[in-house]
C-alpha positions as CSV (number, residue, x, y, z in Angstrom):
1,X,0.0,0.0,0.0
2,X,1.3,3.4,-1.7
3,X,1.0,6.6,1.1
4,X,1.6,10.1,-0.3
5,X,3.1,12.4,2.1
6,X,2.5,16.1,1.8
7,X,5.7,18.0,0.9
8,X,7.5,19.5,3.4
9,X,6.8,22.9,4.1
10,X,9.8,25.2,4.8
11,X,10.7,28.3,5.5
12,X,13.4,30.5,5.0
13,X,15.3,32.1,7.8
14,X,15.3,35.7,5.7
15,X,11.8,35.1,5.9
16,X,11.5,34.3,9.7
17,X,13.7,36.9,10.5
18,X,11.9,39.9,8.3
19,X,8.4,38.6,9.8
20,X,10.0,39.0,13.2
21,X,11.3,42.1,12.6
22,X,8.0,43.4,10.7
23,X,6.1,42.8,14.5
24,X,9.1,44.1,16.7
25,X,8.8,47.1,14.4
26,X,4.8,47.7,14.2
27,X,4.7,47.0,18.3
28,X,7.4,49.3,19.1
29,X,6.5,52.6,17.9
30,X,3.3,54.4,19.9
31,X,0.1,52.9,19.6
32,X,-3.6,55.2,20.3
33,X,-6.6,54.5,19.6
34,X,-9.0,57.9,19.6
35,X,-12.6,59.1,18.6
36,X,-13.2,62.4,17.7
37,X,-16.2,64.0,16.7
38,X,-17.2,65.1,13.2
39,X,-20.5,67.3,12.7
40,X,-22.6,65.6,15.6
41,X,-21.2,62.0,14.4
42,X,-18.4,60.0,16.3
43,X,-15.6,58.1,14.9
44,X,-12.8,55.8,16.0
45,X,-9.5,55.5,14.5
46,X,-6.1,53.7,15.8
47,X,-2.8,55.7,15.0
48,X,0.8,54.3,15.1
49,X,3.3,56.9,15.1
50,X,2.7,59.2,12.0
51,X,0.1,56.3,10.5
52,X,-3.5,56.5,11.1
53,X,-6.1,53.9,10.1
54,X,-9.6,55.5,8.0
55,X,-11.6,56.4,10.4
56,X,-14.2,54.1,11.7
57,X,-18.1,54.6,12.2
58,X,-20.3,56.9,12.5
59,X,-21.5,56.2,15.8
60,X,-22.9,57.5,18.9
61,X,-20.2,59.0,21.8
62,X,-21.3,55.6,23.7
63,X,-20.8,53.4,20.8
64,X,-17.3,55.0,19.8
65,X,-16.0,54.9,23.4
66,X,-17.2,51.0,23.4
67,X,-15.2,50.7,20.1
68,X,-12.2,52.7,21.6
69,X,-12.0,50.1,24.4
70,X,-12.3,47.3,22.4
71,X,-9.2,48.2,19.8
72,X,-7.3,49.2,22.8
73,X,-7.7,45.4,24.4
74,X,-7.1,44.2,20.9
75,X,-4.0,45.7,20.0
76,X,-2.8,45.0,24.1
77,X,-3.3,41.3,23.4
78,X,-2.2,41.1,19.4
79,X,-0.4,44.3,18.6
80,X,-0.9,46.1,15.5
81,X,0.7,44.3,13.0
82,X,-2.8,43.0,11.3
83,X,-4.3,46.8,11.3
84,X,-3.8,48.8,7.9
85,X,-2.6,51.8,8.0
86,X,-3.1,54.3,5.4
């Protein structure tokens, strides 16, 4: 009886080593996550260093200060490395 075995997978250690740099660098520079207020409507939007995501919403004050709490815990726990920045 014939088995097939799935290649092996590998991965190059330029290719480790820029992935691990890539989240040292996105967790390292300052990380805030803020609403502001735009013509009665609230928005949330996370900035790293000079980059700032699009903002998100509209929403109410409450809603954007849920949302603000919620990216904070997120980014604590995973960093920022999955956000895009514009």
């Amino acid at each position: 009886m014939l088995r097939s075995v799935a290649p092996a997978r590998h991965h190059s250690k330029v290719v480790k080593f820029i992935s691990e740099v890539a989240k040292e660098a996105a967790n390292d520079a300052p990380t805030s996550v803020e609403i502001f207020s735009d013509s009665g409507h609230w928005y949330c939007r996370v900035r790293r260093g000079h980059e700032k995501t699009r903002p998100m919403g509209p929403y109410t004050k409450q809603q954007a200060e849920r949302i603000q709490e919620a990216r904070r815990m997120s980014i604590a726990e995973r960093g920022t490395s999955r956000i895009m920045f514009e």
